[in-house]
VMD Tcl script that draws the C-alpha trace (Angstrom):
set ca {
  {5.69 4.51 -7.67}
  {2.71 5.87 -5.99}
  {0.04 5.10 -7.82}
  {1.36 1.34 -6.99}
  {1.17 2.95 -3.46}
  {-2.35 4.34 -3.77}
  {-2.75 0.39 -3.66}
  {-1.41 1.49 -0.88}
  {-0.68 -0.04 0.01}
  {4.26 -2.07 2.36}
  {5.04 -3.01 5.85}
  {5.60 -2.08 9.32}
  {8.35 -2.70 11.41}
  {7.66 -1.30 14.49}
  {9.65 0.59 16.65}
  {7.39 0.73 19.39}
  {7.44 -2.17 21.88}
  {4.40 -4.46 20.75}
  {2.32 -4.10 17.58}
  {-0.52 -1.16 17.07}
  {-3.79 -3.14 18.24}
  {-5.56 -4.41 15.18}
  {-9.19 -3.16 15.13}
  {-11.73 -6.32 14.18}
  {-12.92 -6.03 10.41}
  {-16.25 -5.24 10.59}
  {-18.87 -6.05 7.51}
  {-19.14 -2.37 6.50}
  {-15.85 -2.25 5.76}
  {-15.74 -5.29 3.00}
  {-16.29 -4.70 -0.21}
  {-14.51 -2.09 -2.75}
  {-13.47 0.82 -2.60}
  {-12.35 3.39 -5.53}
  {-10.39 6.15 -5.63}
  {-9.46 9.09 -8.31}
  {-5.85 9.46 -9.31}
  {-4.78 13.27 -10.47}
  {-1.65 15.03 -11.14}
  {-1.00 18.34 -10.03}
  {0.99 20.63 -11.74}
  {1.16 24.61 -11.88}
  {-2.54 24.95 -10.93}
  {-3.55 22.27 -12.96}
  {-5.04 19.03 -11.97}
  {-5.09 16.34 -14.77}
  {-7.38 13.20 -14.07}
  {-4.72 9.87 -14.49}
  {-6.34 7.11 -13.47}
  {-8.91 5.20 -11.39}
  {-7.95 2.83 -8.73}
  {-10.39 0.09 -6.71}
  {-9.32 -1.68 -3.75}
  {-11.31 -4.01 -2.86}
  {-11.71 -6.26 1.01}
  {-13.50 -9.75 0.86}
  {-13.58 -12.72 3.17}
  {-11.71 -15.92 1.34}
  {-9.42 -18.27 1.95}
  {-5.51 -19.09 1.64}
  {-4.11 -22.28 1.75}
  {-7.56 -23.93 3.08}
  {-7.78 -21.25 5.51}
  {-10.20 -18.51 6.47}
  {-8.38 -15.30 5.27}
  {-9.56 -11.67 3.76}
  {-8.55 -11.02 0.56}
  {-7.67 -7.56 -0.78}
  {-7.25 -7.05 -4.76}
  {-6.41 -3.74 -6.21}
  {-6.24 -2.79 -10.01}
  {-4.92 0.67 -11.11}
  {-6.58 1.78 -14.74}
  {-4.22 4.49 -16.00}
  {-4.55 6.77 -18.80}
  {-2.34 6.73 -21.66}
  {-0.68 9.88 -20.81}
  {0.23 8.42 -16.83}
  {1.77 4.99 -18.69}
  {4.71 7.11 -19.01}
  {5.22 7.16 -15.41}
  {4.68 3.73 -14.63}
  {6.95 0.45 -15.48}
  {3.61 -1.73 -16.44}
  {-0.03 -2.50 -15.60}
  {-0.66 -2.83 -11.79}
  {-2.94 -5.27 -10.34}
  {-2.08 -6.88 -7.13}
  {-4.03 -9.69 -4.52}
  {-3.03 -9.88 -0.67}
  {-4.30 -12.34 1.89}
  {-3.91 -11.40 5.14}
  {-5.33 -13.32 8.55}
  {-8.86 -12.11 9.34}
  {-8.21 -11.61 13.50}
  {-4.79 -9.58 13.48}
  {-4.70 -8.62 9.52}
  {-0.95 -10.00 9.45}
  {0.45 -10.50 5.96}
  {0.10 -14.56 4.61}
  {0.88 -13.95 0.50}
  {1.05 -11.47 -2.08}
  {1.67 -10.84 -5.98}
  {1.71 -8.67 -8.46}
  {1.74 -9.79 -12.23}
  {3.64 -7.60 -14.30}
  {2.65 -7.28 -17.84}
  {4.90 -4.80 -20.56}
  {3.41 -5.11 -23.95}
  {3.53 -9.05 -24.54}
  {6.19 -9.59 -21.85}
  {5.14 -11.37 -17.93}
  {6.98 -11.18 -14.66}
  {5.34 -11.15 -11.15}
  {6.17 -9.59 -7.91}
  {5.55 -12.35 -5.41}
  {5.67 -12.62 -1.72}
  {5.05 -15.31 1.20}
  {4.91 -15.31 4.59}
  {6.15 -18.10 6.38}
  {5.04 -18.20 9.94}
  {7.03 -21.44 10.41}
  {10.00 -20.86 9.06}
  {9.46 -17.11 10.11}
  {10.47 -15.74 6.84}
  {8.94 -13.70 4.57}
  {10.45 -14.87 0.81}
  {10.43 -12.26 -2.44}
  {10.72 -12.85 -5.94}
  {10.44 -9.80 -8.01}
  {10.81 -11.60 -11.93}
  {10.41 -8.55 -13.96}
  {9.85 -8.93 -17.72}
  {12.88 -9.82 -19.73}
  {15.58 -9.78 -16.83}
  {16.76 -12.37 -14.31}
  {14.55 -12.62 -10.62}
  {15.76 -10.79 -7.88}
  {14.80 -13.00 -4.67}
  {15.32 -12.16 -0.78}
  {14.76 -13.02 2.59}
  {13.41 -11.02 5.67}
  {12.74 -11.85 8.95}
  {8.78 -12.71 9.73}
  {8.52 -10.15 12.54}
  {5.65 -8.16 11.84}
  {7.68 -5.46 10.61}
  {8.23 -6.02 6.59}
  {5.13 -6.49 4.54}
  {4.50 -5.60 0.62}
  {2.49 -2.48 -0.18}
  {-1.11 -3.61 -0.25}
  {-0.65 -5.28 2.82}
  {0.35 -2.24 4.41}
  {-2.32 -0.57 3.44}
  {-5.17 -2.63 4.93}
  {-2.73 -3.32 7.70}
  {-2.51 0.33 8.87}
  {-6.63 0.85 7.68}
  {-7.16 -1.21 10.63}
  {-4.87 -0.77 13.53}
  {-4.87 1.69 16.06}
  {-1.61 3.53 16.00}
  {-0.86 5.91 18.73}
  {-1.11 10.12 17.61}
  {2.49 11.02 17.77}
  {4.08 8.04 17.37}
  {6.87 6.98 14.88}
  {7.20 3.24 13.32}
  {10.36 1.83 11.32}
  {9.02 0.15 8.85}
  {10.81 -1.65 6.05}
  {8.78 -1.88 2.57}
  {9.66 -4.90 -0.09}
  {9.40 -3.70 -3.29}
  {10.94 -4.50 -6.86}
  {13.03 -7.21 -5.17}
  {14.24 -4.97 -2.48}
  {14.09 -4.30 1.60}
  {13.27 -0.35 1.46}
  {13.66 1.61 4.98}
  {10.96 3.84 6.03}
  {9.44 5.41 9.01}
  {5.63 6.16 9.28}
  {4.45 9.21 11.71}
  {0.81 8.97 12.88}
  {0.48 12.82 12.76}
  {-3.21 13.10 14.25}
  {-6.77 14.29 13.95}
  {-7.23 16.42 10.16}
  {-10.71 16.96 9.09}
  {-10.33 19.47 6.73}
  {-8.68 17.58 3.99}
  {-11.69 15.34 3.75}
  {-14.70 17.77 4.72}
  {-17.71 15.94 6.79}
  {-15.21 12.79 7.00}
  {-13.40 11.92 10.72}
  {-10.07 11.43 10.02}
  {-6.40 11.39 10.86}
  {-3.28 12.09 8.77}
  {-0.15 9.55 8.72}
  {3.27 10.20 7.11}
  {5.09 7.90 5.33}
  {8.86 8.74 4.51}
  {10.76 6.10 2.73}
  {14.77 6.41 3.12}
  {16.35 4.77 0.46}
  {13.95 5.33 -2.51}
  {10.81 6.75 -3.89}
  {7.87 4.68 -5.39}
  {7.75 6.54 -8.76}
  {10.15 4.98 -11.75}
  {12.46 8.21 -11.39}
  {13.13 8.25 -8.09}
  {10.65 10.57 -6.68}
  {7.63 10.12 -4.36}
  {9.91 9.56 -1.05}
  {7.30 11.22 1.06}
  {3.71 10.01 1.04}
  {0.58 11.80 3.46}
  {-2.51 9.49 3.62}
  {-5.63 10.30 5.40}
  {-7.69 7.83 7.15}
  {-11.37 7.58 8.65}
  {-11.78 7.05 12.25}
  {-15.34 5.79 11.75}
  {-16.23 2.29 11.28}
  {-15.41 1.44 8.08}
  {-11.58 2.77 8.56}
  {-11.41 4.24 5.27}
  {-8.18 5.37 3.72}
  {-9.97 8.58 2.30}
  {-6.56 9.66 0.31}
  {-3.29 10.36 -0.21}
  {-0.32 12.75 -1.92}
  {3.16 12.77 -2.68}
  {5.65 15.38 -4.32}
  {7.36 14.37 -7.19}
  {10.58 16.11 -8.99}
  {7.86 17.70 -11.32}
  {4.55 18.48 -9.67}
  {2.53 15.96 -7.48}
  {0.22 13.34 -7.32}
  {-2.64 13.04 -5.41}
  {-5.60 10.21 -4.41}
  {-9.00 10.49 -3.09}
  {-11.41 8.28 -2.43}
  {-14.51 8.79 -5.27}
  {-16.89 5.89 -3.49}
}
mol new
graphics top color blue
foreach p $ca { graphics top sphere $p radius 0.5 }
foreach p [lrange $ca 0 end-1] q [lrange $ca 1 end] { graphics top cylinder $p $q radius 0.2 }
display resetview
């Protein structure tokens, strides 16, 4: 659903011929980030929820790594559209922000279940385990090719790379368990969305499935800074009644 995507947050495969360049994560950058979550309907914009994403240096496994956590607090009224309570971690390398491990504990009422992912780079396999509460896991297998990540890993992964204006990606996102096709359009410079804010506009189209519950949300815009701190300043997607949309609040 999208406000699991405000997380932003899935995975590139690339159809280009070598990976975007990663831009270095500079200190400005770190830290969190929070957005405003509203839904739009017939003129009227309804506050949901509040998101924060936030970017810290850590370590994985022993090993230097930046860590990315993200927590969604949703009104009572927006509960309706989501499955459970969203909080997810990443860790991702700190040189070429490539995807090491992610999860996402599921809580509904009293019930637990996790959405859990690792990237082997020895094996060259990314594992999932989506273990949601009260049914049997759904696990899978991808090839570690820079091309499949989990939603908040996308997200920092495209805050920071340079990806060419005009240029299409195949991408494949895990979620719930699943490998979920989806191309992602770097449609240029847009600084009227965001006034006084640099910025260019991406498109994310997913092929198979949309990241709300009922199906809808297929086709995300986000906006990002071009400044220093590669912000992603916001996001919207259509749903089959009205539409959501994220900006950044601080």
């Amino acid at each position: 659903m999208l406000s699991k995507a405000v997380v932003l947050s899935a995975i590139l495969l690339l159809g280009l011929s070598s990976a975007p360049a990663p831009k270095a994560v500079p200190a400005v950058a770190l830290g969190p980030v929070r957005y405003e979550v509203r839904y739009n309907l017939k003129g009227i914009s309804t506050k949901v929820a509040d998101v924060a994403i936030s970017l810290e240096n850590g370590k994985w496994n022993g090993q230097d790594a930046l860590h990315s956590h993200a927590q969604i607090n949703a009104s009572s009224v927006f509960r309706l559209f989501m499955a459970a309570e969203y909080i997810a971690d990443a860790y991702l390398t700190p040189g070429s922000q490539e995807p090491l491990y992610s999860v996402n504990p599921i809580k509904k009422g009293k019930k637990e279940g996790k959405f859990e992912c690792i990237y082997d780079r020895d094996a060259k396999v990314v594992t999932s385990e989506f273990a949601p509460p009260s049914a049997n896991p759904v696990k899978g297998t991808y090839p570690l090719d820079g091309r499949t990540m989990d939603l908040l890993s996308l997200l920092q992964y495209v805050r920071f790379h340079d990806i060419p204006v005009g240029s299409t990606l195949d991408m494949h996102l895990l979620m719930k368990g699943k490998s979920v096709a989806a191309t992602l359009v770097n449609q240029g410079p847009d600084n009227d969305k965001f006034p006084g804010q640099s910025s260019e506009r991406l498109f994310l189209k997913m092929l198979e499935m949309g990241l709300m519950e009922n199906g809808s949300g297929n086709e995300i815009t986000v906006w990002r800074s071009t400044n220093e701190n590669r912000l992603i300043l916001g996001l919207e997607t259509t749903l089959s009644s009205g539409a959501i949309s994220v900006s950044f609040a601080e």
